[in-house]
N, C-alpha and C positions, 0 to 999 in steps of 0.2 A: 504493500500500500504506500509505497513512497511518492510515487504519484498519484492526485486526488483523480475522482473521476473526471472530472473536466480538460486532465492534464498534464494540470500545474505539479513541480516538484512539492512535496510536502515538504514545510520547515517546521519543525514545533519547538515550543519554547517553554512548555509546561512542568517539567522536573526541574529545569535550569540548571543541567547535567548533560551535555553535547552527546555522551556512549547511550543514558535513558531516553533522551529526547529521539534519538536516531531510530530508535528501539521501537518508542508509538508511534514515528510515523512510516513502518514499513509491516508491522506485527498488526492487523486486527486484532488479535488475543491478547496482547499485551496493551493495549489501548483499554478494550474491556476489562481486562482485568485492574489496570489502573483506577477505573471509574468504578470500580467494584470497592477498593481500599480508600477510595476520599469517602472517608468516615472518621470525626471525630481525630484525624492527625492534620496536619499543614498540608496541600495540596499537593505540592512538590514532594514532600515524603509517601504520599499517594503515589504519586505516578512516577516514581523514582522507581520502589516496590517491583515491578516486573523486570527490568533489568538486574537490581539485587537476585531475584528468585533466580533467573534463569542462570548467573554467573552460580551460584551456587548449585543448581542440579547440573554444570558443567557445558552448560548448551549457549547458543550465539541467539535463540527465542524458544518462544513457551511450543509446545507442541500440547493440542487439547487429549488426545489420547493421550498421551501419557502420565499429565497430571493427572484425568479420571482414573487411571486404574493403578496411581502408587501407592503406596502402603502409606495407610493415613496417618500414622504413628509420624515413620519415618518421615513425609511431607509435614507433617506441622511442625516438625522437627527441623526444616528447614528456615523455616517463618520466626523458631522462638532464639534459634544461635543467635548469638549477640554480634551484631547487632538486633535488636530484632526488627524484622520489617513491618510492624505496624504496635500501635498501640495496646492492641488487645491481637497478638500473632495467633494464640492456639483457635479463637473465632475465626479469623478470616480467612486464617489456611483450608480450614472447612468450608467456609463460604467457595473461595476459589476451585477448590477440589468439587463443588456444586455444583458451581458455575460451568465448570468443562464438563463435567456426566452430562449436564442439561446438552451442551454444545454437541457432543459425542452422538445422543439420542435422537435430538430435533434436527443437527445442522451436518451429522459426519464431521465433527469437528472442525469444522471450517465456520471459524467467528463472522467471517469476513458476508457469508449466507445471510446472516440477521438481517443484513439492510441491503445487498447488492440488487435483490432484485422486488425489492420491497414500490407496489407502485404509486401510496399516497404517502405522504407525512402522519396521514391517522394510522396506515398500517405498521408502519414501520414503528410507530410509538406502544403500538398495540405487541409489538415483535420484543421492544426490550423492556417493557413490562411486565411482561411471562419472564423475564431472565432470571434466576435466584441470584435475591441479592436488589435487584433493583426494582427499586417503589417509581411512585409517578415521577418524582422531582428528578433522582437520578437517571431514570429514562428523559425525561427533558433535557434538562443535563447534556447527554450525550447526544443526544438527538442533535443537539445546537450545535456541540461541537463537531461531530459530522462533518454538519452543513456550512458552518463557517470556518471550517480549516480541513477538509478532507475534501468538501464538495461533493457530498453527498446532498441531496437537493432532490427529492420526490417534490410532485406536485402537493403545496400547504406545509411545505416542513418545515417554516418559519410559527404556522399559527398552532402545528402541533406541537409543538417545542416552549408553547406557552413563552413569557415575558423573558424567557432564555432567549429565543429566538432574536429577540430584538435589535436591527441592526443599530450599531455604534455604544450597546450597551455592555456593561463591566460588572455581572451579577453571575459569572460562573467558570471556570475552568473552559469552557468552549472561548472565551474573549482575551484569557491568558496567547500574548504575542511574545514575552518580555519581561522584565524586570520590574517595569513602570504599569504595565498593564495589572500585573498580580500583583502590584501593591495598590490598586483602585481598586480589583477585584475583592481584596482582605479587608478594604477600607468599608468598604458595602455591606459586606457580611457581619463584619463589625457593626455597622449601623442599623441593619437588619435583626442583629440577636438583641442587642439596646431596646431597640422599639420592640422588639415580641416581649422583653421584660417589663415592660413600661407597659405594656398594653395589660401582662398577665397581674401586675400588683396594681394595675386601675382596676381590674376587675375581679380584685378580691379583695379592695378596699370598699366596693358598693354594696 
């Protein structure tokens, strides 16, 4: 997936790690798996995560069969060595190891299936919503990022992608360009968890 559908070489700039970055934009499965770990750590330490796993299982990317059928022990065992690759490693190594059964089942392990021949932005929303692991948001989410840095573009996949979608806006991991951009994106989110706190103790002070 180095090149978007449209093209264009993919550049991404979302680990702010040149070897990770390279990583999501040629791996479909390493992109979803990325967006599968922005939970609860720094974005970048999200989508850092697939290049960490895969130098550790010894491989240059994720292969979906073979994470579904490793010994889960051993796999989460990967996730907890220190460093570990996420906040809560022994959860997510599971979720990921979920993640690819699902792929294995629905797609022959080919990630890249989710969206390639997907023909609205409703369907394709409806595709990574079934994914374990991802709710609406995160299906938005990635949806947007797709569409605005893979070029993946179904007919509506701006309005399926909900306020992610939105062009020139800085509310997700899909708008991360840069250094400057995920620090407007953090800035948002910041201001975003503020006002749900403010809205939660308006509404337990009434």
């Amino acid at each position: 997936m180095t090149k978007s559908d449209d093209g264009r070489d993919i550049t991404l700039r979302i680990a702010q790690e040149p070897a990770a970055d390279e990583l999501l934009a040629r791996s479909p499965l390493a992109a979803l798996v990325g967006m599968l770990l922005d939970q609860q750590v720094p974005m970048e330490w999200a989508f850092a995560g697939p290049y960490a796993l895969a130098q550790r299982m010894g491989k240059d990317d994720l292969d979906a069969h073979e994470i579904a059928t490793y010994d889960p022990e051993a796999f989460t065992g990967l996730f907890t060595a220190k460093p570990a690759l996420h906040r809560y490693p022994g959860s997510m190594a599971k979720r990921v190891q979920q993640l690819c059964q699902f792929l294995v089942a629905q797609y022959d392990g080919d990630a890249a299936a989710v969206w390639s021949d997907a023909a609205t932005g409703a369907e394709l929303r409806r595709r990574l919503n079934a994914l374990p692991g991802f709710g609406t948001q995160k299906a938005q989410i990635f949806l947007a990022l797709l569409g605005k840095q893979f070029g993946v573009r179904p007919p509506g996949w701006r309005e399926a992608a909900g306020s992610y979608g939105e062009e020139g806006s800085h509310r997700s991991v899909a708008d991360i360009t840069g250094p400057d951009s995920l620090a407007e994106v953090r800035a948002y989110k910041q201001e975003a968890k503020q006002a749900a706190k403010a809205a939660k103790a308006a509404a337990k002070g009434k």
